[in-house]
GUBA-955046 format. One record per atom (N, C-alpha, C): residue in one letter; x, y, z. Coordinates in steps of 0.2 Angstrom, whole numbers, padded with zeros to 4 digits, always signed. Layout:
BEGIN
AXYZ
...
END
This chain:
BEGIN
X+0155-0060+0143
X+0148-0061+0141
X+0144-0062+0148
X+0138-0059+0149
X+0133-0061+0155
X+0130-0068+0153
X+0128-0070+0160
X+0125-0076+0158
X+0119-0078+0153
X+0115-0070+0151
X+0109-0072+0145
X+0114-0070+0140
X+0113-0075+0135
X+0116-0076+0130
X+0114-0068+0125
X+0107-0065+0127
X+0106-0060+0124
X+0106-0056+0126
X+0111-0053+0134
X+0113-0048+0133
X+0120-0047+0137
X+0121-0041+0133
X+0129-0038+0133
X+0131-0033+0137
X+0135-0033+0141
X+0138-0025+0143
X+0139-0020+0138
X+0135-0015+0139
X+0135-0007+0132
X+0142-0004+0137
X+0145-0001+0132
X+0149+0004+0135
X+0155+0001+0137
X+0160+0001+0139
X+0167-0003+0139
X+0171+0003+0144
X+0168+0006+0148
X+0170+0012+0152
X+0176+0013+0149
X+0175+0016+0142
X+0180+0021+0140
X+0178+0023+0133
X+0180+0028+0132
X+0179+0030+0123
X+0186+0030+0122
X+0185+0029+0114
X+0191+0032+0110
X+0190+0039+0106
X+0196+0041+0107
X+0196+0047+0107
X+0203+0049+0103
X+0207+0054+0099
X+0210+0054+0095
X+0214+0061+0099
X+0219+0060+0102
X+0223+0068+0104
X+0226+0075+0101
X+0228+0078+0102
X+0229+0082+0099
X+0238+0081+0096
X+0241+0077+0098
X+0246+0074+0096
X+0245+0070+0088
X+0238+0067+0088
X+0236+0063+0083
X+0238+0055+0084
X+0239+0053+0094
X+0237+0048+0096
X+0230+0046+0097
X+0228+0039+0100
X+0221+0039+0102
X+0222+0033+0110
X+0218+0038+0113
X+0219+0037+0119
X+0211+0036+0123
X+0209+0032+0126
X+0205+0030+0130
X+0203+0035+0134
X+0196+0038+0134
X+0196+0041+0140
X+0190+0037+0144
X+0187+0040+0149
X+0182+0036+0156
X+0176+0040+0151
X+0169+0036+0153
X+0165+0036+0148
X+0161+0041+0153
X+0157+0045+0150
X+0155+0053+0153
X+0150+0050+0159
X+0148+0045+0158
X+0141+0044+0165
X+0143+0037+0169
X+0141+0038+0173
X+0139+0028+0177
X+0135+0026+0171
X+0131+0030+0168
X+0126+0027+0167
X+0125+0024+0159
X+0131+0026+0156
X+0137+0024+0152
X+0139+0014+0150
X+0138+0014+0156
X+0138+0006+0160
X+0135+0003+0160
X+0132-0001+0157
X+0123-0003+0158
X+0124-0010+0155
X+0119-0015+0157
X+0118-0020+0152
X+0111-0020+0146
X+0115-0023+0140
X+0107-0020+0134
X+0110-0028+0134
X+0101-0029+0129
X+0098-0033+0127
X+0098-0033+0120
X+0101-0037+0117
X+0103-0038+0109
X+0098-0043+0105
X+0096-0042+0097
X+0091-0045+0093
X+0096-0052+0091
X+0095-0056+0093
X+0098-0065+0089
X+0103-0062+0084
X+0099-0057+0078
X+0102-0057+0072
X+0110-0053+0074
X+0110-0048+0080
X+0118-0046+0081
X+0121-0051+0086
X+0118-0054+0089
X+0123-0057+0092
X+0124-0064+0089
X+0122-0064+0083
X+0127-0071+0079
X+0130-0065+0074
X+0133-0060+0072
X+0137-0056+0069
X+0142-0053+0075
X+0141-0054+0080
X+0148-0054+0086
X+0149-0060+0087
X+0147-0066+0086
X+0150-0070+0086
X+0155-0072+0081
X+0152-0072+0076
X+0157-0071+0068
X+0163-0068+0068
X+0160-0061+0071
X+0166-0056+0073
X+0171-0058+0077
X+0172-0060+0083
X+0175-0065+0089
X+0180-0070+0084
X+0175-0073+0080
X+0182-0079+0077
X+0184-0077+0072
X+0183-0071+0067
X+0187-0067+0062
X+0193-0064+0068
X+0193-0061+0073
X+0194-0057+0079
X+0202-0063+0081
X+0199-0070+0081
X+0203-0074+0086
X+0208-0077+0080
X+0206-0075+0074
X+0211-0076+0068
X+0218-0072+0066
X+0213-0065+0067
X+0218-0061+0066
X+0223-0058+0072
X+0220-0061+0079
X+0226-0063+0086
X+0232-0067+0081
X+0230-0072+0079
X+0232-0079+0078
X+0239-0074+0073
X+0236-0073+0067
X+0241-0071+0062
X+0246-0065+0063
X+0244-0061+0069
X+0249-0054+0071
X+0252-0058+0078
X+0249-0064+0080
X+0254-0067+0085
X+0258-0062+0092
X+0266-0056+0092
X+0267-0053+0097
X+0264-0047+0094
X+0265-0046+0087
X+0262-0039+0087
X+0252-0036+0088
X+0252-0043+0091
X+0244-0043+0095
X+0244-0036+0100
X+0240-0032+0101
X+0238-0028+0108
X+0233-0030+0109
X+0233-0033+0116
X+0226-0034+0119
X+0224-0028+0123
X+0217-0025+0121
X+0214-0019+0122
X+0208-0020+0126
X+0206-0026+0124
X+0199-0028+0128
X+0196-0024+0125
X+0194-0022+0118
X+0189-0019+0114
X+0187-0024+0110
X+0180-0024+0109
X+0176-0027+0104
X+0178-0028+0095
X+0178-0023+0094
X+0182-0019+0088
X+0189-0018+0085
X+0192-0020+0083
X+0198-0016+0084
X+0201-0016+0076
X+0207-0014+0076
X+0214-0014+0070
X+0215-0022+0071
X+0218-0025+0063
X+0221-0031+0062
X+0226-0033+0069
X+0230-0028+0073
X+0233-0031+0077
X+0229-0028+0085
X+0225-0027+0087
X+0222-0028+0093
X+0220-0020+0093
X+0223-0014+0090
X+0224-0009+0093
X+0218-0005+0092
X+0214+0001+0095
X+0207+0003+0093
X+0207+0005+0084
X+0201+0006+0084
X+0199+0008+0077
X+0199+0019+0077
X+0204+0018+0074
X+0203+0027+0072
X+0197+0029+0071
X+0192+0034+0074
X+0186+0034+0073
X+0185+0040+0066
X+0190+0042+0064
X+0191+0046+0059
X+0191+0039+0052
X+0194+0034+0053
X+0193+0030+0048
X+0185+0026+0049
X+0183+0026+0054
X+0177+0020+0054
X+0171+0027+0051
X+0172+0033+0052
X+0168+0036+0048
X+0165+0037+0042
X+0173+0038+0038
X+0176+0037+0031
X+0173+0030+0029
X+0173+0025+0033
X+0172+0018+0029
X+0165+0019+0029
X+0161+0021+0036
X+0152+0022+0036
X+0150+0023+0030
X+0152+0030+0029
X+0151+0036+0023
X+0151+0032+0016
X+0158+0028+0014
X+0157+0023+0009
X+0152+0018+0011
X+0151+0012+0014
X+0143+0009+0016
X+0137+0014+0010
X+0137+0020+0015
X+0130+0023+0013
X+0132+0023+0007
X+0136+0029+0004
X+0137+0028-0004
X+0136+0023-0009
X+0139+0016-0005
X+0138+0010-0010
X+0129+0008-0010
X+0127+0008-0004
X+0118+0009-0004
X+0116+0011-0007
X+0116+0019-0009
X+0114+0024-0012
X+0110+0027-0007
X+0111+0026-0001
X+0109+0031+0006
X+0109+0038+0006
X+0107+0041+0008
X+0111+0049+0010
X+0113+0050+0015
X+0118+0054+0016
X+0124+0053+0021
X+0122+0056+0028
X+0124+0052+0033
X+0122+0052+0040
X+0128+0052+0044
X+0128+0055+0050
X+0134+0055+0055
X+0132+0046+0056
X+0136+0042+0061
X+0137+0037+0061
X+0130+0036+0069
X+0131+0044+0072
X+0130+0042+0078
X+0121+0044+0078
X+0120+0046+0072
X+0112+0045+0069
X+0110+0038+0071
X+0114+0032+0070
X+0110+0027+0070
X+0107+0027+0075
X+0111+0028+0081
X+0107+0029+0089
X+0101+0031+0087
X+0101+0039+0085
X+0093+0042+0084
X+0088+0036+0081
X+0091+0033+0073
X+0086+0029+0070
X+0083+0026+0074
X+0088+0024+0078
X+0086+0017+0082
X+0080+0017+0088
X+0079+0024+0090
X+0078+0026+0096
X+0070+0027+0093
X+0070+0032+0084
X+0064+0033+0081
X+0062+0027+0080
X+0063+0022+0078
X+0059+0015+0074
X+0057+0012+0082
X+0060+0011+0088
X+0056+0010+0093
X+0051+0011+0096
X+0054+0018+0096
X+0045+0023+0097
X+0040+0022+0093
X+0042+0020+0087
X+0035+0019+0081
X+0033+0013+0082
X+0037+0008+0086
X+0034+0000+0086
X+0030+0000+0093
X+0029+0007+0097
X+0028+0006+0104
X+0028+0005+0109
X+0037+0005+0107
X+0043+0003+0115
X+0038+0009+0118
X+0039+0008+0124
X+0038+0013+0131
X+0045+0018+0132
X+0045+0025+0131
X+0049+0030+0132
X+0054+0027+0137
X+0053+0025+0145
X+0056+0022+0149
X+0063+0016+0147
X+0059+0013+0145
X+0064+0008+0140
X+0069+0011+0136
X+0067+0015+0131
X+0072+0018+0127
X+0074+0021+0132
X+0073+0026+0136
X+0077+0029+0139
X+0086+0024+0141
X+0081+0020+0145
X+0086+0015+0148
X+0092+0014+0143
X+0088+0011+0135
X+0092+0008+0131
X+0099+0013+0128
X+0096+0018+0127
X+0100+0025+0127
X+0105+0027+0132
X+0104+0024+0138
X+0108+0027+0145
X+0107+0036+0146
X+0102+0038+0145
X+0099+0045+0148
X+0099+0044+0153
X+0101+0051+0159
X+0100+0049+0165
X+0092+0051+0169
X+0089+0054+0162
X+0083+0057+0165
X+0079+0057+0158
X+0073+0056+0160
X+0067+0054+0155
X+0064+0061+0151
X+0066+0066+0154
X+0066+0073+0150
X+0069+0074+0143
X+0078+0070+0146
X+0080+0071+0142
X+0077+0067+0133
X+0075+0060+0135
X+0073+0056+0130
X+0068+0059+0128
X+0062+0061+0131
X+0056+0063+0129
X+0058+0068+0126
X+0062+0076+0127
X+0062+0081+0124
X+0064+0079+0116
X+0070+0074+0117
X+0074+0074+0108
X+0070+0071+0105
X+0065+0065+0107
X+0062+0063+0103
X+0054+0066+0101
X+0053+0071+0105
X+0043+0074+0104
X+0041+0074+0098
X+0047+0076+0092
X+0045+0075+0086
X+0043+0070+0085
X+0044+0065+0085
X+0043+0057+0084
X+0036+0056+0089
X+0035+0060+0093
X+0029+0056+0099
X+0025+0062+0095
X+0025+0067+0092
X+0021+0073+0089
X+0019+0068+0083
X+0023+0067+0081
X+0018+0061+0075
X+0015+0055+0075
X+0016+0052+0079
X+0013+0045+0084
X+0007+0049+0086
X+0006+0052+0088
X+0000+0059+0091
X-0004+0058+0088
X-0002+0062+0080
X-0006+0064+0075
X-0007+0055+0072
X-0004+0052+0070
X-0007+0045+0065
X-0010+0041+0071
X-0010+0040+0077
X-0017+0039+0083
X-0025+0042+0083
X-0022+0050+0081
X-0029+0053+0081
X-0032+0053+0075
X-0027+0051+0070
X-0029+0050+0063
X-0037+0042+0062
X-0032+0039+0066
X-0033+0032+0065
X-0039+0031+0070
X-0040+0034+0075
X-0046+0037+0079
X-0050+0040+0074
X-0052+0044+0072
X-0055+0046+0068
X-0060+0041+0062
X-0053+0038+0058
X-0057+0033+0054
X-0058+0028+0056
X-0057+0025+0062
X-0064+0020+0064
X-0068+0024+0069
X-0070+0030+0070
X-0076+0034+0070
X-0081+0034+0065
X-0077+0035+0058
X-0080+0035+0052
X-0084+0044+0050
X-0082+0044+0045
X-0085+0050+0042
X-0093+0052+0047
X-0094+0058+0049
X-0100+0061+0050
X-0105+0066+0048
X-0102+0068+0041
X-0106+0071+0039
X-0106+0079+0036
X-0103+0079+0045
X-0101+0089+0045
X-0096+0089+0047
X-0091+0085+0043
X-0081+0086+0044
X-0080+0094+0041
X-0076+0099+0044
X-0074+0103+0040
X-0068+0100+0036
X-0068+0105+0029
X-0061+0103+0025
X-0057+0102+0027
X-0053+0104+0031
X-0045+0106+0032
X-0046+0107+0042
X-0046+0101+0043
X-0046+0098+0050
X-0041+0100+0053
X-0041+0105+0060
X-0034+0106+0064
X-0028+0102+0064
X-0022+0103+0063
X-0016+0097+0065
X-0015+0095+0070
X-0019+0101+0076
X-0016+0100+0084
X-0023+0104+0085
X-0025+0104+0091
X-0027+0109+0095
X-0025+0109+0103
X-0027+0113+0107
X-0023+0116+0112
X-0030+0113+0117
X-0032+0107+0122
X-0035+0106+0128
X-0033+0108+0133
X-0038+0111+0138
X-0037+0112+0144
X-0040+0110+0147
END
């Protein structure tokens, strides 16, 4: 852990990854920028905490057959998480919800759309994302900043207040130069 209690090293400079042997093997994580410290809400980081001492039990009960991995996550006995079973389990999550089904790696997306709507600064997410360039977050995300667009000019509008000579069916966009 860093010294602020609220934030954590993202990235653990490796992914898991599954061979073509059908081991799973660590690889180096695709950027530097991979590597970062994020800033976590109170509410995760008392559910990693939790985690840690379910984590320090299940050390306790597998005793040699422990592997220390230095992962967050793991199998009952230290080893990583098959990312073929953590998707499978995802998928049942959403099912029991009654969610519709999503890649796991959507959440990123949701997380990156609910920021934008709350009026994080693009640069920030970028950061929180690890982009290494602000194109690339502004480009995935325009849809989301197209509708922030449009519910701003909305809202401008109605504290303008009606005028009298609105046409019907008002442009969605228009093109300034």
């Amino acid at each position: 852990m860093h010294d602020d209690p609220g934030v954590i090293p993202a990235g653990a400079g490796s992914s898991v990854v599954r061979t073509r042997t059908g081991g799973l093997i660590h690889l180096p994580t695709k950027t530097g920028a991979s590597e970062r410290r994020i800033a976590l809400p109170a509410e995760c980081l008392h559910s990693l905490k939790k985690h840690k001492e379910r984590q320090a039990n299940e050390r306790e009960t597998a005793k040699s057959a422990w592997k220390e991995s230095g992962l967050v996550f793991t199998t009952p006995t230290g080893g990583p998480l098959d990312p073929a079973n953590l998707t499978r389990r995802f998928r049942s999550f959403l099912e029991l919800a009654g969610l519709r089904r999503i890649r796991f790696h959507d959440l990123r997306h949701s997380t990156a759309t609910l920021l934008l709507e709350q009026g994080v600064d693009l640069v920030v997410i970028k950061e929180l994302l690890g982009h290494a360039h602000i194109d690339v977050t502004a480009g995935v995300y325009a849809h989301v900043r197209l509708r922030l667009q449009r519910q701003a000019i909305d809202t401008l509008g109605n504290a303008l207040g009606p005028t009298g000579d609105e046409p019907e069916d008002p442009p969605a966009a228009a093109v300034v130069r």
